[in-house]
SEZARO-249827 format. One record per residue (C-alpha): residue in three letters; z, y, x; chain. Coordinates in nm, 4 decimals. Layout:
residues N
ALA/Z/Y/X/A
...
***
This chain:
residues 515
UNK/1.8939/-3.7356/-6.6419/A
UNK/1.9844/-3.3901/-6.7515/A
UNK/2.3740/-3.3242/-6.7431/A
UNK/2.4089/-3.6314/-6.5082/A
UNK/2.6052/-3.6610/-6.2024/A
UNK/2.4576/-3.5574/-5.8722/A
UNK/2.3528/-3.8230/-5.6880/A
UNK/2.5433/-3.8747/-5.3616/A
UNK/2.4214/-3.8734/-5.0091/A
UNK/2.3743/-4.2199/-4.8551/A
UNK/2.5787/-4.2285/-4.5258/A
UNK/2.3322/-4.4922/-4.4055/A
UNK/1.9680/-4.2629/-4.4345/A
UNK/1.8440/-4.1586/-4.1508/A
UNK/1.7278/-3.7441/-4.1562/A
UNK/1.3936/-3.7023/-4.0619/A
UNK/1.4229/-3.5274/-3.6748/A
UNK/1.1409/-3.2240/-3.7693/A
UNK/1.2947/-3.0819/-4.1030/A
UNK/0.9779/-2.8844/-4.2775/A
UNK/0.9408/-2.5820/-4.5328/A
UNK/0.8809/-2.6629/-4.8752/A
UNK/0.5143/-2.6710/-4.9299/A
UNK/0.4548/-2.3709/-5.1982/A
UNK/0.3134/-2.5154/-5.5428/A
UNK/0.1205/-2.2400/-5.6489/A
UNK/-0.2641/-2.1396/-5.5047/A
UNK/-0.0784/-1.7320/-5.5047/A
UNK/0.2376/-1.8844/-5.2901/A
UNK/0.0025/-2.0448/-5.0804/A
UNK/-0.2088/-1.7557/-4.9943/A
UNK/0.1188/-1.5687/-5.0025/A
UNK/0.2637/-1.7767/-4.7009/A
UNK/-0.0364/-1.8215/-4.5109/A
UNK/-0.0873/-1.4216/-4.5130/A
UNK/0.2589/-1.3928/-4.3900/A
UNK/0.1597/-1.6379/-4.0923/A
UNK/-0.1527/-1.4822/-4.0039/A
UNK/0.0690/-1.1448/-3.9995/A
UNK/0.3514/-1.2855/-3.8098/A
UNK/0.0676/-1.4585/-3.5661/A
UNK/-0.0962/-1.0343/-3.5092/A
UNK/0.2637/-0.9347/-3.4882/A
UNK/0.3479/-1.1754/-3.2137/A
UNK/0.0404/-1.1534/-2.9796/A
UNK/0.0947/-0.7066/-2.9816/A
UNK/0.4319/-0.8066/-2.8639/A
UNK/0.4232/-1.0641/-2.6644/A
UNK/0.0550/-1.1684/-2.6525/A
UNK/-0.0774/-1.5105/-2.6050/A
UNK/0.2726/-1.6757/-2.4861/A
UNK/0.5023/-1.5494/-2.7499/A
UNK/0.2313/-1.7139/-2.9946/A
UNK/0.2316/-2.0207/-2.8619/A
UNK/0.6235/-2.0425/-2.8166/A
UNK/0.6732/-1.9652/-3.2152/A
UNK/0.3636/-2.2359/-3.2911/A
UNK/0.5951/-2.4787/-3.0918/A
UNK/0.9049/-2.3563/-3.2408/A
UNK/0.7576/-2.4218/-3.6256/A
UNK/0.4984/-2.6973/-3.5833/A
UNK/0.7583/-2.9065/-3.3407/A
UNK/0.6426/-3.1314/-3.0789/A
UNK/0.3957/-2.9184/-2.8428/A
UNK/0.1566/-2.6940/-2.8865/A
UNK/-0.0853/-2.5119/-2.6152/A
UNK/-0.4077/-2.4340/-2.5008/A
UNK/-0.5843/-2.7916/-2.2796/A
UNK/-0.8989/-2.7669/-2.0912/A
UNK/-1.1333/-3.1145/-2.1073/A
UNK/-1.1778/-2.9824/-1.7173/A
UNK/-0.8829/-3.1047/-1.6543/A
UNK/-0.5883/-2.8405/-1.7180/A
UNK/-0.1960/-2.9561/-1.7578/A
UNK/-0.0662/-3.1020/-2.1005/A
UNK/-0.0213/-3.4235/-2.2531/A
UNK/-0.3445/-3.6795/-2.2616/A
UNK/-0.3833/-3.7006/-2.5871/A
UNK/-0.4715/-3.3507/-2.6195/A
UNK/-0.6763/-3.3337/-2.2795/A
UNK/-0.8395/-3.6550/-2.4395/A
UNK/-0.9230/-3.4921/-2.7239/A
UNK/-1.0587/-3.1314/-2.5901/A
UNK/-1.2898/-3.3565/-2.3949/A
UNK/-1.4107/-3.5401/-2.7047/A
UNK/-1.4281/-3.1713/-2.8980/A
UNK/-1.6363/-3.0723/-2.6079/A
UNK/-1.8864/-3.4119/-2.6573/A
UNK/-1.9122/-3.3822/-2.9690/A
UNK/-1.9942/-3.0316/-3.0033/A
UNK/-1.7825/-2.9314/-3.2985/A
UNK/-1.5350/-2.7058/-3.3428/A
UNK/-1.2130/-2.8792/-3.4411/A
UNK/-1.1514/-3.2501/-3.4448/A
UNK/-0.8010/-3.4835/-3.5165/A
UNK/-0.7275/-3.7458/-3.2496/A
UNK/-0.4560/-4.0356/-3.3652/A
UNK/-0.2462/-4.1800/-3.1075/A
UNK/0.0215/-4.4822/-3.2405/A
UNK/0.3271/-4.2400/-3.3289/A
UNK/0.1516/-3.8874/-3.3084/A
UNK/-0.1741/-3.7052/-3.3962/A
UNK/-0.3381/-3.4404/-3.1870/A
UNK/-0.4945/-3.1542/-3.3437/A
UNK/-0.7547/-2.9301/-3.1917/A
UNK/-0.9519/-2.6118/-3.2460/A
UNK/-1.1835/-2.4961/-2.9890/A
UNK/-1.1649/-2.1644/-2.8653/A
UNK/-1.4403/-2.0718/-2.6309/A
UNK/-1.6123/-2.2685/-2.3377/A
UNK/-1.4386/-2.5839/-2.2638/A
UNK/-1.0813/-2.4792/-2.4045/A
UNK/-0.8992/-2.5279/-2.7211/A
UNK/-0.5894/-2.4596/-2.9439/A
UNK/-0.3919/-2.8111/-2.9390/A
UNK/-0.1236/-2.9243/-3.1119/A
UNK/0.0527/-3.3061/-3.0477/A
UNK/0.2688/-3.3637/-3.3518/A
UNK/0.4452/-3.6584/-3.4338/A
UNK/0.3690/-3.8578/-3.7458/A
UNK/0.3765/-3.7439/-4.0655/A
UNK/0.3539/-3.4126/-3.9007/A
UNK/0.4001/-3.0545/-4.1072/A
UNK/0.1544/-3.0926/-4.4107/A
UNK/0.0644/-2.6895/-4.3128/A
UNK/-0.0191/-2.7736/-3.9678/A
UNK/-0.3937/-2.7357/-3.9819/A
UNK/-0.4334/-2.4276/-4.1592/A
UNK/-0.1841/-2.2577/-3.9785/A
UNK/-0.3660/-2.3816/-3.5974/A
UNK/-0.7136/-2.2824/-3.7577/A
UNK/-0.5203/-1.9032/-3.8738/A
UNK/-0.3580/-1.8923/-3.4890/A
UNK/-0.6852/-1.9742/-3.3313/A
UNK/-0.8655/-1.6992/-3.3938/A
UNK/-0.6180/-1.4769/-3.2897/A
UNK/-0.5190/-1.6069/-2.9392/A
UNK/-0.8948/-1.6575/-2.8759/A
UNK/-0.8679/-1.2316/-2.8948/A
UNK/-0.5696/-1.2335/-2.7139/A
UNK/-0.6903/-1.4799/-2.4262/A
UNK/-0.9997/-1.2147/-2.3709/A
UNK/-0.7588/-0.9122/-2.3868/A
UNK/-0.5644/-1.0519/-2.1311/A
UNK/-0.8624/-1.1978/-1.9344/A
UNK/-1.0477/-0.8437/-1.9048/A
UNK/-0.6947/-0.6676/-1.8129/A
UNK/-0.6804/-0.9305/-1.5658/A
UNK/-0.9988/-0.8191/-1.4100/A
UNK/-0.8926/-0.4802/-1.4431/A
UNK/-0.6393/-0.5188/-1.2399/A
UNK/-0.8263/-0.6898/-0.9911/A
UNK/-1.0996/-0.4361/-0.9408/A
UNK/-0.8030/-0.1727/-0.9172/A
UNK/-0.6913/-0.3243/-0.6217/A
UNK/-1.0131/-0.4386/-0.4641/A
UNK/-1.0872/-0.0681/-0.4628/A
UNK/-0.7453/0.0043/-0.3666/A
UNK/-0.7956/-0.2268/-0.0444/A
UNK/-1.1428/-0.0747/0.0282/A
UNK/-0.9714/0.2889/0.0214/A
UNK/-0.7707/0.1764/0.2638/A
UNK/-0.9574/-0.0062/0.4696/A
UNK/-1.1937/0.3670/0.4860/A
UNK/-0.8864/0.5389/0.5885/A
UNK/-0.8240/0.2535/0.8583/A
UNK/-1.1698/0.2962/0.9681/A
UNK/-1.1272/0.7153/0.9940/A
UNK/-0.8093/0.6503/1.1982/A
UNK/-0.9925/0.4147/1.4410/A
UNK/-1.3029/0.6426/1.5037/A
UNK/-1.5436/0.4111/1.2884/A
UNK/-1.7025/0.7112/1.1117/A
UNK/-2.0448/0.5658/1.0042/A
UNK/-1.8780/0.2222/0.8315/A
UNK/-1.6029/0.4470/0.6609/A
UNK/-1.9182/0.6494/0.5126/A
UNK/-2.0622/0.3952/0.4018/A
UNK/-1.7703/0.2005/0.2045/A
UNK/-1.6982/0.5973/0.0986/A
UNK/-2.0165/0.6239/-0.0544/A
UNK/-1.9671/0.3121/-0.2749/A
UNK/-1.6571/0.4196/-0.4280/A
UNK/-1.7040/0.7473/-0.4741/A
UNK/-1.6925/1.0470/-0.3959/A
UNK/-1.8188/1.1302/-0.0453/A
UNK/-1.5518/1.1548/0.1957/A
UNK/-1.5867/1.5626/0.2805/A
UNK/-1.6680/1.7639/0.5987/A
UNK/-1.4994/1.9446/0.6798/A
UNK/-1.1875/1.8783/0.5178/A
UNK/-0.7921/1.9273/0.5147/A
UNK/-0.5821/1.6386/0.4450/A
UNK/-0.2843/1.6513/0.2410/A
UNK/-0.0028/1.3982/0.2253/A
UNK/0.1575/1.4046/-0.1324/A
UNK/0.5537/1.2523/-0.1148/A
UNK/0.6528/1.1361/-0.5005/A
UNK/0.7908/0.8426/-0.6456/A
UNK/0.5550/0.5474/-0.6450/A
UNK/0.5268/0.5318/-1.0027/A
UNK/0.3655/0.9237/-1.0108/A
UNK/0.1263/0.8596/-0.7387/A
UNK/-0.1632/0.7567/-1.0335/A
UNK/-0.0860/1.0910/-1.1850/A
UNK/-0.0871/1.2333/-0.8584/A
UNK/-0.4928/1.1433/-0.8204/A
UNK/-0.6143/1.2257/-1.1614/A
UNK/-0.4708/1.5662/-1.1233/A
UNK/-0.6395/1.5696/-0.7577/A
UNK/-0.9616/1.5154/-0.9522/A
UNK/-0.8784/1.7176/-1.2064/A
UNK/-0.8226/2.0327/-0.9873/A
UNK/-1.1071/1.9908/-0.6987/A
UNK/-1.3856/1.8709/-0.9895/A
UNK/-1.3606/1.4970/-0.8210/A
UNK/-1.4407/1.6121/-0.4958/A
UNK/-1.1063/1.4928/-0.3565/A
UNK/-1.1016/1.2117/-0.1866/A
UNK/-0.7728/0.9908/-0.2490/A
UNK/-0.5587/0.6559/-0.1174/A
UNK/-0.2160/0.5337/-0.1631/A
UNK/-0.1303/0.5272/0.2066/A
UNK/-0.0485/0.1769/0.2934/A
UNK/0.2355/0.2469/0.4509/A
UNK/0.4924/0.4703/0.2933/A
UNK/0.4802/0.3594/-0.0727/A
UNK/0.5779/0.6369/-0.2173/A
UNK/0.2246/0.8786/-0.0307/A
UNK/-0.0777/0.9653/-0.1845/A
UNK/-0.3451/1.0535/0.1021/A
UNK/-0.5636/1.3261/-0.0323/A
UNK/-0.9060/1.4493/0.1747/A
UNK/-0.9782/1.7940/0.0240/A
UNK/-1.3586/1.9723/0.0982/A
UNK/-1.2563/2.2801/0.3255/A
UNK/-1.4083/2.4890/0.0911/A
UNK/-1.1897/2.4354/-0.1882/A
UNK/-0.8364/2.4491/0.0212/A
UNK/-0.6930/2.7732/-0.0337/A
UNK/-0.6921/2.9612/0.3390/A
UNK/-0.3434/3.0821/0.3020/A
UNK/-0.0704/2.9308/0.4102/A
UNK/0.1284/3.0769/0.1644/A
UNK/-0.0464/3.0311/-0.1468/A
UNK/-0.2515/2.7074/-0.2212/A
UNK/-0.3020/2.6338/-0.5885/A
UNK/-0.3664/2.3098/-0.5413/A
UNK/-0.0331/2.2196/-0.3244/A
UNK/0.1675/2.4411/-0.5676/A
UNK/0.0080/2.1956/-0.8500/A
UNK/0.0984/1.8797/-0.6837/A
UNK/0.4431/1.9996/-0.5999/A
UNK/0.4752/2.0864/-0.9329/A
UNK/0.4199/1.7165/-1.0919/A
UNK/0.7631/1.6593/-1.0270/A
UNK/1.1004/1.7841/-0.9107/A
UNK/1.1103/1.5549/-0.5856/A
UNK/0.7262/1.5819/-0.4964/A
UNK/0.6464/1.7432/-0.1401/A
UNK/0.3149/1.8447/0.0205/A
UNK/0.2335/1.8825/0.3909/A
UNK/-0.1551/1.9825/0.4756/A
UNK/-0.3244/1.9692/0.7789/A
UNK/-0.5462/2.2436/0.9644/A
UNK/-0.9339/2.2894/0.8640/A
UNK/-1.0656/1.9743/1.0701/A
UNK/-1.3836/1.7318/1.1258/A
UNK/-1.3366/1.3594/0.9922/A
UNK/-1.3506/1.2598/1.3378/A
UNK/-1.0108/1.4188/1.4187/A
UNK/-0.8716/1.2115/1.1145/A
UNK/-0.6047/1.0713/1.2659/A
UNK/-0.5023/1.4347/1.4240/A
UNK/-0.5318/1.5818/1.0492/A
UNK/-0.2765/1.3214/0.9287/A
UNK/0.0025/1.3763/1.1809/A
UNK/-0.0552/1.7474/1.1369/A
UNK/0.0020/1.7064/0.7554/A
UNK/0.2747/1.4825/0.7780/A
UNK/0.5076/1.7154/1.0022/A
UNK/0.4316/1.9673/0.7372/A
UNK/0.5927/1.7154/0.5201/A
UNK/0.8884/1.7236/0.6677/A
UNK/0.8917/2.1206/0.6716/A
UNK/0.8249/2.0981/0.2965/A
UNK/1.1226/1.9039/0.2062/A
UNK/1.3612/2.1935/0.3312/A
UNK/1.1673/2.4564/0.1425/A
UNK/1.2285/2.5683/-0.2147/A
UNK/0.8307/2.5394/-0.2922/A
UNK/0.8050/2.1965/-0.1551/A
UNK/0.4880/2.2494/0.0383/A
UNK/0.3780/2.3501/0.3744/A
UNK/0.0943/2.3929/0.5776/A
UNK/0.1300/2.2953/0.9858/A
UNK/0.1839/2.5476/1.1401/A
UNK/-0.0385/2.6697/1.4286/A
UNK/0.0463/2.5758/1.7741/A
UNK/-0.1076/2.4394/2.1019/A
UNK/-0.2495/2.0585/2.0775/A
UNK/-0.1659/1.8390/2.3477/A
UNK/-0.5035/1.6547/2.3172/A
UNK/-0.7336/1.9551/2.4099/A
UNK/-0.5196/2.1278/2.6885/A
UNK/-0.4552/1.7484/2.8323/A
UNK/-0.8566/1.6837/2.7990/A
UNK/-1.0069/1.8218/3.1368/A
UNK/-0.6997/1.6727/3.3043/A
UNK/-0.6317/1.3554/3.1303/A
UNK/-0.9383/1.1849/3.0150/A
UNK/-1.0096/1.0342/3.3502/A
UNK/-0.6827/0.8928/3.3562/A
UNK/-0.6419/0.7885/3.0424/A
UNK/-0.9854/0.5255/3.0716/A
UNK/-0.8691/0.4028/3.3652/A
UNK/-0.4885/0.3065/3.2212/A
UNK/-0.7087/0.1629/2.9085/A
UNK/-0.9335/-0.0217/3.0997/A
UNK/-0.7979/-0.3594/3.1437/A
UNK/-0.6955/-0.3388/2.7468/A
UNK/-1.1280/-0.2267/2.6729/A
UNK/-1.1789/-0.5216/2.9279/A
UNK/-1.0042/-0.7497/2.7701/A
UNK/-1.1547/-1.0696/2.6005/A
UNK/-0.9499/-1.3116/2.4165/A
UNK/-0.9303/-1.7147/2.5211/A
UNK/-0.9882/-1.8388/2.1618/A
UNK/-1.2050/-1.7195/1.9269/A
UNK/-0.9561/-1.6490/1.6436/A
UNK/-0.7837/-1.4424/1.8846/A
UNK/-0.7270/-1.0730/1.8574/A
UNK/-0.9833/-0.8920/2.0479/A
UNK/-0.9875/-0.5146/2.2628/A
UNK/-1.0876/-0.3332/1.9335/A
UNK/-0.7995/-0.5056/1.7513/A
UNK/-0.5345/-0.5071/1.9989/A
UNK/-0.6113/-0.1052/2.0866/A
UNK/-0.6116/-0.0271/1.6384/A
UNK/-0.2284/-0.2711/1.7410/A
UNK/-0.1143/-0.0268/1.9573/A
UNK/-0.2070/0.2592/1.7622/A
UNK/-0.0243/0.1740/1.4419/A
UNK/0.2927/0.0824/1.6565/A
UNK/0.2949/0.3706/1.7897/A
UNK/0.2673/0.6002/1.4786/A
UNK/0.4597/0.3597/1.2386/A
UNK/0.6508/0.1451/1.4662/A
UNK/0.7851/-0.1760/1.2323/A
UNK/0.5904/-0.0090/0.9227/A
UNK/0.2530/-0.1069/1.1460/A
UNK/0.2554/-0.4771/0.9734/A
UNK/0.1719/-0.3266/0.6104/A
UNK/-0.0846/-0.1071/0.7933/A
UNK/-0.2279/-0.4164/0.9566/A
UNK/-0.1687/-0.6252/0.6911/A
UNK/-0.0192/-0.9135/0.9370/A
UNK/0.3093/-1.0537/0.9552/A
UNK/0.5607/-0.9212/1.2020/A
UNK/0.5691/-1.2135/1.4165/A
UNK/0.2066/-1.1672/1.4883/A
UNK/0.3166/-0.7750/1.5456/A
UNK/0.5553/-0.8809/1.7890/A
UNK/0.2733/-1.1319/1.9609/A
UNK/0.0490/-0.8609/2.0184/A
UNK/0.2740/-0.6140/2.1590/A
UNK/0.3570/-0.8471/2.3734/A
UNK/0.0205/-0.9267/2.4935/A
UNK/-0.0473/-0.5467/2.5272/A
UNK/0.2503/-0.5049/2.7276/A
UNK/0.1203/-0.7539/2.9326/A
UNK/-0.2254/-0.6731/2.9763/A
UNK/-0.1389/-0.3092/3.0910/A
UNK/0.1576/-0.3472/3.2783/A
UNK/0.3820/-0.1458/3.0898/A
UNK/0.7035/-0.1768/2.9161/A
UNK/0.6881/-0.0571/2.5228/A
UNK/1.0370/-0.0382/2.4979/A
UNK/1.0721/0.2791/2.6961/A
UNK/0.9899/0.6196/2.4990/A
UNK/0.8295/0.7327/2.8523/A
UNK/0.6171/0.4489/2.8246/A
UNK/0.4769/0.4784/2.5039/A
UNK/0.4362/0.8210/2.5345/A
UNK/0.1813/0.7421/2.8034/A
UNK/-0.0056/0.4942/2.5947/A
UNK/0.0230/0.7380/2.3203/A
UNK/-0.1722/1.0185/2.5152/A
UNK/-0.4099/0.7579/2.6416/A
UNK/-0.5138/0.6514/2.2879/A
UNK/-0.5722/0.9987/2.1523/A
UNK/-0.7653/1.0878/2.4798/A
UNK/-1.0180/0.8296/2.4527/A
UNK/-1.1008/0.8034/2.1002/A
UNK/-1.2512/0.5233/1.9455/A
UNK/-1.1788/0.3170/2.2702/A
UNK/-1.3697/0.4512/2.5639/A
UNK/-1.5668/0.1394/2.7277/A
UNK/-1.5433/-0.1086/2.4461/A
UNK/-1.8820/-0.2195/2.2764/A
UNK/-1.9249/-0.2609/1.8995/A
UNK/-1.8548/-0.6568/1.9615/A
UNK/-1.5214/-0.5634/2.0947/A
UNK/-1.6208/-0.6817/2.4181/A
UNK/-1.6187/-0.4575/2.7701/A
UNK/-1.8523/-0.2165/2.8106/A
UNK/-1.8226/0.0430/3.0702/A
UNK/-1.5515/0.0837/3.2268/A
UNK/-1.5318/0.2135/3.5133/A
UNK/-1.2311/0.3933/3.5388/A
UNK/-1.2755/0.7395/3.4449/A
UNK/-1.4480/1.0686/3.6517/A
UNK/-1.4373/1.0556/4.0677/A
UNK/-1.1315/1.2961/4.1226/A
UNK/-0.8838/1.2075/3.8402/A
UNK/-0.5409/1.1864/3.8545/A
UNK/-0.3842/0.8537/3.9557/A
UNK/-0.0951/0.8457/3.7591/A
UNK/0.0631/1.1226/3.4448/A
UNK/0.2616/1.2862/3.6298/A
UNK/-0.0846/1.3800/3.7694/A
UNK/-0.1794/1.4723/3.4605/A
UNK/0.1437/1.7111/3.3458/A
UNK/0.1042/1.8537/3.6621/A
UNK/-0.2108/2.0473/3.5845/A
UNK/-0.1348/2.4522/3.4475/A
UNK/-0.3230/2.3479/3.1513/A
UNK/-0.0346/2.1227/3.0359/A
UNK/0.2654/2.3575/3.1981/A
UNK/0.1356/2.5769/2.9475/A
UNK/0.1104/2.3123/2.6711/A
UNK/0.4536/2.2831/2.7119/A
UNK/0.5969/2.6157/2.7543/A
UNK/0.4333/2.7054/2.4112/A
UNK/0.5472/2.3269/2.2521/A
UNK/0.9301/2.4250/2.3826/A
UNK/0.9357/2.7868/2.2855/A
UNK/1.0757/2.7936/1.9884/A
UNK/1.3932/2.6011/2.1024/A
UNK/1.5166/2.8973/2.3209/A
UNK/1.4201/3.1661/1.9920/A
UNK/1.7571/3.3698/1.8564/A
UNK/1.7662/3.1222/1.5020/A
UNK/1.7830/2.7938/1.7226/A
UNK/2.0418/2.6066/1.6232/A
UNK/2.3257/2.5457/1.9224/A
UNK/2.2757/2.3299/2.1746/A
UNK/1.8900/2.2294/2.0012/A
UNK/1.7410/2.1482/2.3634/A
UNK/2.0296/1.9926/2.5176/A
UNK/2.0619/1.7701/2.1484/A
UNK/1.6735/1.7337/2.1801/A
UNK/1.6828/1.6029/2.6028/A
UNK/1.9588/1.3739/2.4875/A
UNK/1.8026/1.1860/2.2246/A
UNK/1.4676/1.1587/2.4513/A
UNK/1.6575/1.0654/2.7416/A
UNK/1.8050/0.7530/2.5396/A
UNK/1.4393/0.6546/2.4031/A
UNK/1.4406/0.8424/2.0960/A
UNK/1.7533/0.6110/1.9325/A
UNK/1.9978/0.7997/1.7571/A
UNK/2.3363/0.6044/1.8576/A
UNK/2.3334/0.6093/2.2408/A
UNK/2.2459/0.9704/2.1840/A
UNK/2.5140/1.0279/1.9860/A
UNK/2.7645/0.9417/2.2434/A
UNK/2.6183/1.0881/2.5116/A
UNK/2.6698/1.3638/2.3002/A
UNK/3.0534/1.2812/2.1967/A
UNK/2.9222/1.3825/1.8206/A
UNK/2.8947/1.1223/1.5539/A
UNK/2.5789/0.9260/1.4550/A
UNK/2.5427/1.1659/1.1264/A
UNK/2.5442/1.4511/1.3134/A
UNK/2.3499/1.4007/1.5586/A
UNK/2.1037/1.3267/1.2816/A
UNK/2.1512/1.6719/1.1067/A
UNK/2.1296/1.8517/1.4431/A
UNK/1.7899/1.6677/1.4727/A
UNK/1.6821/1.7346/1.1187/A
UNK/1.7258/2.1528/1.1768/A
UNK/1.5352/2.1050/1.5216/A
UNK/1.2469/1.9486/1.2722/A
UNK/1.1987/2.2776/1.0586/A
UNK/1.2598/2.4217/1.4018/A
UNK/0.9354/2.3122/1.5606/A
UNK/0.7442/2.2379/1.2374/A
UNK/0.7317/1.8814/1.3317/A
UNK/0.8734/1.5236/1.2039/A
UNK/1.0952/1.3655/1.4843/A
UNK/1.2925/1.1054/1.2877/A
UNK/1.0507/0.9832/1.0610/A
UNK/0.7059/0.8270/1.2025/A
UNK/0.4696/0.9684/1.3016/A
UNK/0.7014/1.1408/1.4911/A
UNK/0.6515/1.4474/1.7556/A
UNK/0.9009/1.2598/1.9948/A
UNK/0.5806/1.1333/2.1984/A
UNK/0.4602/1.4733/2.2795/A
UNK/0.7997/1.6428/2.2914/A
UNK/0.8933/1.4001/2.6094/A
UNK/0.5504/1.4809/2.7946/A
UNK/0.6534/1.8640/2.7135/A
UNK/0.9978/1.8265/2.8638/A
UNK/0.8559/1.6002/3.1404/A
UNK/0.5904/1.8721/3.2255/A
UNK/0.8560/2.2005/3.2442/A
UNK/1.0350/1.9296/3.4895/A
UNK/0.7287/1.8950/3.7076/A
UNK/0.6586/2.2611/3.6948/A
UNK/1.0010/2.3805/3.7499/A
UNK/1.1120/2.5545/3.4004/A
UNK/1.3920/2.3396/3.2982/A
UNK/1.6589/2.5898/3.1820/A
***
């Protein structure tokens, strides 16, 4: 009655749990409401795509609402009961009544659907609204699908880059060409490698500028070790030949204010694995420069004045690791446990994200290798020897494609029995007189050699150097890090020099230049 007294709230009446808007009267509030939806439902999948929809369906419809499979997917069996029967039937939306609750489904594509499980009487808008949202996440659920894929195929090609580069560093040229030529481009010959230092994030920007500046004749990969390296094989005939002025390092030192550039000498892909350790000492000249970039400098190579003398010895220390067959076959095998030793070597505990196996298994193999060769890889003299060995006998001397012994028969009639055999011959006196020199130049920094025989002496570990020393830990370190842009050449970060800097000092010994 008009005028009368408000009617007042029975204490006793239960509120219904699911309080819902007002239904609009009108056919314009209606349409009015319902475009608001279908703009809040576009709004909410660009921000938080198919998830935030479904939360704010939840959060107005009430009970739960998601997307069921009739395969079998997660949610409650009256909807998975009734995508099945959507499915049967072949329609495209159906309403399944349970005793307290209704489920209601729209299919969205294949054997999924939109579902809703309200209790009874559920929201009087519920249909329209599910019918507005389905069309939507259907678009969603494909966006998200095909970035899914994306993402996939970026790092299936991302493994096979680096599984070419694992091949180029094991001396498995014809399989690394072939993978190459899949991906695109070609990997180049010859070619100069350059190691790009940045933050992780840049490294994408990094490669499109790579291919912007050779004309996508640069071969890139994130190296799989240092996460914050781009791996870049340029054609030789588009690296600049000076030293001092290379376009394209003065580019990619440019990208940003902490981004460094080492580059190797003009080489063959077969010396891959020389072309990276060249380029990465020049990274570590590069960081003290005010350019950022460097190119290795020119010096002697251990490998090819240690070649007439060492190759003979070096088969016959690898021999019983080429020999080698494993007792099971999921065991690691000659091939495998030589490509071991080889990423220890250069990247020490780094060598599991090269290998892509947990440390444990790391630690396994070492320990078999140690074994199998009688040596102890705890000593710097020790894996200095392996170290020569390995780059002396490329792509494992003796071993067959099956990773099984081929022949191996200890090296040429005549060859030295042991390395001291080996850094006895002038070839390698010389080596090392040119390897040393610049230690005893005017700009050396005091005491450089006697720093540098300390820290070998004490197996390349900074602490027990340090007191031998009677300097701190620190600066020991900075002495170490001037001897660096001393010899051109990374000594604290792998892959260091500190292999071929003990056979240097160990062949003046032999030949009687210590000073």
């Amino acid at each position: 009655m008009a005028g009368g007294r408000p009617r007042r709230r029975d204490p006793d009446r239960r509120e219904p749990l699911i309080s819902h808007p007002p239904v609009p009267q009108t056919p314009a509030d209606r349409s009015r409401s319902r475009s608001e939806d279908i703009l809040k439902l576009h709004r909410l999948v660009h921000s938080g795509g198919s998830a935030a929809l479904l939360e704010w369906l939840t959060a107005r419809l009430g009970g739960w609402t998601g997307v069921v499979d009739a395969d079998g997917a997660a949610g409650p069996e009256l909807a998975v009961r009734g995508a099945a029967e959507l499915r049967a039937r072949g329609v495209r939306s159906a309403v399944l009544h349970g005793e307290r609750s209704a489920a209601l489904l729209f299919a969205l594509d294949g054997s999924r659907a939109l579902a809703a499980v309200l209790d009874l009487p559920h929201h009087p808008g519920a249909s329209a609204l599910l019918a507005d949202a389905t069309a939507v996440l259907a678009l969603a659920l494909r966006a998200e699908e095909a970035e899914r894929r994306e993402e996939r195929a970026e790092l299936a090609e991302s493994r096979a880059r680096e599984a070419v580069l694992h091949l180029l560093m094991n001396g498995r040229l014809s399989t690394a060409h072939q993978i190459a030529e899949a991906l695109c481009p070609s990997l180049p010959e010859p070619m100069r490698m350059y190691v790009v230092e940045c933050r992780a994030g840049e490294r994408g920007e990094v490669a499109r500028l790579c291919e912007e500046l050779t004309g996508g004749r640069a071969w890139t990969v994130r190296c799989p070790v240092y996460v914050r390296h781009l791996i870049v094989l340029v054609p030789g005939d588009l690296a600049a030949t000076s030293a001092e002025h290379d376009p394209l390092a003065e580019a990619l030192a440019a990208v940003a204010r902490d981004c460094t550039v080492g580059v190797s000498a003009e080489l063959r892909l077969r010396e891959a694995p020389a072309a990276y350790t060249q380029a990465f000492h020049a990274l570590a000249v590069a960081r003290g420069r005010d350019g950022r970039h460097a190119r290795f400098g020119p010096g002697p190579e251990l490998e090819l004045a240690a070649h007439t003398a060492g190759t003979g010895w070096a088969e016959a220390l690898l021999a019983p690791l080429h020999a080698y067959v494993p007792r099971r076959p999921q065991d690691p095998g000659a091939q495998e446990l030589r490509a071991t030793a080889h990423a220890w070597l250069n990247f020490c505990s780094h060598a599991t994200r090269l290998l892509k196996i947990h440390r444990n298994t790391l630690a396994t193999r070492l320990r078999l290798i140690e074994s199998v060769l009688c040596l102890d890889l705890a000593r710097l003299p020790e894996q200095a020897a392996l170290s020569l060995a390995l780059r002396l006998t490329p792509g494992g001397a003796g071993v067959s494609p099956g990773g099984g012994a081929g022949d191996s028969r200890g090296g040429a009639p005549g060859a030295p029995a042991d390395l001291d055999g080996v850094l006895r011959h002038p070839d390698l006196a010389a080596w090392a007189r040119a390897h040393l020199a610049p230690l005893t130049r005017r700009d050396a920094p005091p005491g450089a050699r006697d720093t540098l025989r300390a820290w070998l002496r004490h197996d390349a570990h900074l602490v027990p150097a340090a007191a031998a020393l009677g300097i701190s830990v620190p600066g020991t370190r900075k002495r170490l890090t001037r001897i660096e842009a001393l010899l051109e050449r990374s000594l604290l970060r792998s892959p260091s020099a500190r292999y071929d800097l003990w056979l240097a000092h160990r062949a003046e010994e032999l030949a009687g230049f210590t000073a």
